[in-house]
N, C-alpha and C positions, 0 to 999 in steps of 0.2 A: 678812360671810361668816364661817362659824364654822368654826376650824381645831385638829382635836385629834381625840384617842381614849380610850380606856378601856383598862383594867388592873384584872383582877377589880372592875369596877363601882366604882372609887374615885375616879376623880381626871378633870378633863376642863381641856381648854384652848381659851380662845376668843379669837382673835386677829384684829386687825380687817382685811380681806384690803389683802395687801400693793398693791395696786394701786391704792387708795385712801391716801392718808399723811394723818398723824392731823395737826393744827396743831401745830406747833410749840411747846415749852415756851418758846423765847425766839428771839427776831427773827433771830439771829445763827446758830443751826441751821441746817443744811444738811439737809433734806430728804430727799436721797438718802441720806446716811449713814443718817439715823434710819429710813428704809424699809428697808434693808440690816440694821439690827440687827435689826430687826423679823421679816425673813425669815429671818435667819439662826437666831433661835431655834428659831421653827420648824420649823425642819430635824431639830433636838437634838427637840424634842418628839415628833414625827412618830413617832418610834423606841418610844414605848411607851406610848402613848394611842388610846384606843379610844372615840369620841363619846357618852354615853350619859344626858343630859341634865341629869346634875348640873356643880353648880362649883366650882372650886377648892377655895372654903370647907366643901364638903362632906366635904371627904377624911375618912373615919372608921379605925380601924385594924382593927375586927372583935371579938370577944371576948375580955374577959380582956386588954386592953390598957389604959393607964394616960394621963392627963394630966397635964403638968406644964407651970409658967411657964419662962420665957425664965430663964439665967442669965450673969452676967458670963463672958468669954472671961475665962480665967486659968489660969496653971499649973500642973496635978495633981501634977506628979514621977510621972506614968503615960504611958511612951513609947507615943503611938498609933500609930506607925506602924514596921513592922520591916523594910518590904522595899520592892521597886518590881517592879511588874507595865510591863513597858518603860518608859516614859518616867514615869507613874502611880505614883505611893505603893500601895502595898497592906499586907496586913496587921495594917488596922484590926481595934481591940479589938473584943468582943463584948460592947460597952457603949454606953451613949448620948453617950461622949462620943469615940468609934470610930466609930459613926453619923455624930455630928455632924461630924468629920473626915475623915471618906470622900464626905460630900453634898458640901462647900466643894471637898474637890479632885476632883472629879468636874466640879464647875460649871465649873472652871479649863478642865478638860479639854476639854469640849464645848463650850466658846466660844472655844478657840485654832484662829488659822491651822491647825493640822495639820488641821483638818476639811475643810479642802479639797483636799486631797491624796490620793487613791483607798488607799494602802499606810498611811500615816498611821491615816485617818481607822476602816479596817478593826480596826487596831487600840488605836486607844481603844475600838470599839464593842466588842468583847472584854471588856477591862479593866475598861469602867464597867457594862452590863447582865449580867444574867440571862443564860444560855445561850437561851432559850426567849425572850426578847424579843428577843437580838440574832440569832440564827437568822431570825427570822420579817421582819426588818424590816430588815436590810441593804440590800436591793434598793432600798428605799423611801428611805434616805437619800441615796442615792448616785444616784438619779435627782433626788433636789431639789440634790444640790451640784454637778452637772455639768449643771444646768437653764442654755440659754445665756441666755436672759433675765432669769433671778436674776443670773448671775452678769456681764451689762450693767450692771443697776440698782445693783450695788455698785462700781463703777466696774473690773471685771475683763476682762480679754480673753476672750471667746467660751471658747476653750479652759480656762480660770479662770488664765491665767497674766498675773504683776503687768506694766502697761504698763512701759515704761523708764521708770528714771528715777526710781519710786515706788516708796514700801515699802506693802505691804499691815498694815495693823494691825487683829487681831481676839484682845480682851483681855478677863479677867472675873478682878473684882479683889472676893472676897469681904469685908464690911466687918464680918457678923457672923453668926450660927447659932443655932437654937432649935429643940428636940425639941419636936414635935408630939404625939406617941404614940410609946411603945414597947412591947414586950412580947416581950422575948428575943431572937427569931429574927426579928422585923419591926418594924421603924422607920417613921415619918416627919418630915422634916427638913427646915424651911423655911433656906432659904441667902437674904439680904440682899446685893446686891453691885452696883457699877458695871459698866459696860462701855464701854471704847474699840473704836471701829470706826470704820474709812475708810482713806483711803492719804493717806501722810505723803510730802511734796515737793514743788517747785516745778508749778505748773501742775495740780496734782491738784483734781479736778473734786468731790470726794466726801472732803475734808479730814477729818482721825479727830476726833470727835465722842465728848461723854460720854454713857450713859443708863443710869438707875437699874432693876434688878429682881429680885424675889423668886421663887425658883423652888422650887418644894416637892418633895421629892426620896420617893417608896414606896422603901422599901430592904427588904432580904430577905438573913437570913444563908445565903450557899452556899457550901459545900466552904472555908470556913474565912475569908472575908471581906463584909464588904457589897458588893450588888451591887444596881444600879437596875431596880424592877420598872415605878414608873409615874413620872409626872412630870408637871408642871403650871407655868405664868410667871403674871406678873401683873406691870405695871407696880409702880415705886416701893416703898416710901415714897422721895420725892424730893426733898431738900435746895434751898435757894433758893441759887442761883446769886451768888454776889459780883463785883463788878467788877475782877475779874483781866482783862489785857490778855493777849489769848491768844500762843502761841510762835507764832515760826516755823516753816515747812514743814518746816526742816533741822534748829530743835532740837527738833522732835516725832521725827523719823524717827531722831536721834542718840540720844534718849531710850529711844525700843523697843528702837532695837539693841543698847545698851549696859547696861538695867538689866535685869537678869533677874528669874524668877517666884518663886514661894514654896511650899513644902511648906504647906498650911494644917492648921491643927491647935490641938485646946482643949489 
């Protein structure tokens, strides 16, 4: 089942339907978790995709736009970011490496717990799209995050409130950044990043789980910063797994609590 939309004809996402769980990358995966990441994207996706028979790799930027290769994360002495739109950095440069720092923390944003929270979640959709994408597609998120059956599958109570007992964890820890296209006033920005999801403590059914992905971010300058017009996932690239002995319940769930996030930024 193919799950996604279009945004001026560039970008599409296809995701294999959550009801189906793909095999497992290794024995010791939990199943439920990795359906629940799964879904959860597309939730973020939903917001500004429109189905239109291309794919990912099709993304083009339009005229008069430029390609360039991937470059090292490194320090310019160019402060990108000067403010915070609530919780969200803003005030990315109107540059590709403002671009590239606005997709990474946007990713952050649309893969944290606050998306399940109706006040929260209202306001990342602000902060991270287009006036015109998040207008049009609020409704659309907010019936897939109070879905009571999404939010079974991810081991949540009906109402999406954390069982006793458990911490909910839903994490995206971007590893790296690369402009796709730019041309001024429009970007596009693939973000590379993990993601932790599941609930962290004793007896949790749906233990937080890692998984790799690349999510390619249409950006558009408006009224003075980047904002998300289209958006597209793809699993991986995905690292081999080493024989680390995983933590416990209590130091996964000690771990969230206590290490906080990060401004991302070249």
């Amino acid at each position: 089942m193919s799950l996604g939309d279009e945004h001026d004809g560039q970008t599409r996402t296809r995701l294999p339907d959550p009801g189906t769980p793909r095999p497992p990358a290794r024995g010791s995966r939990s199943l439920v978790a990795v359906v629940g990441v799964v879904v959860l994207l597309v939730a973020a996706i939903a917001l500004a995709n429109r189905g239109d028979g291309s794919s990912p790799s099709d993304a083009t930027a339009g005229p008069g736009t430029t390609t360039r290769s991937a470059a090292p994360t490194a320090a310019t002495g160019v402060r990108p970011v000067t403010g915070k739109n609530g919780t969200i950095p803003s005030g990315f440069a109107r540059d590709e490496q403002g671009a590239q720092s606005a997709a990474a923390n946007y990713a952050v944003a649309l893969g944290s717990v606050d998306m399940f929270t109706a006040a929260s979640r209202s306001e990342i959709v602000r902060a991270v799209y287009a006036p015109e994408a998040a207008a049009s597609q609020q409704g659309a998120l907010d019936k897939v995050y109070t879905d009571k059956g999404f939010l079974s599958r991810i081991g949540l109570n009906e109402d999406g409130t954390v069982p006793p007992g458990l911490m909910f964890v839903s994490r995206v820890i971007p590893a790296g950044s690369k402009v796709e296209s730019f041309s001024g006033d429009r970007a596009t920005v693939a973000v590379w990043y993990s993601s932790l999801f599941g609930l962290a403590g004793e007896g949790s059914q749906s233990p937080v789980t890692e998984a790799w992905y690349t999510s390619t971010y249409e950006l558009r300058w408006v009224d003075g910063d980047w904002k998300v017009t289209g958006f597209s996932q793809k699993d991986g690239p995905v690292p081999v797994g080493r024989d680390q002995r995983a933590s416990t319940a209590e130091d996964m769930a000690d771990a969230v609590g206590t290490f906080g996030g990060f401004t991302y930024a070249r």
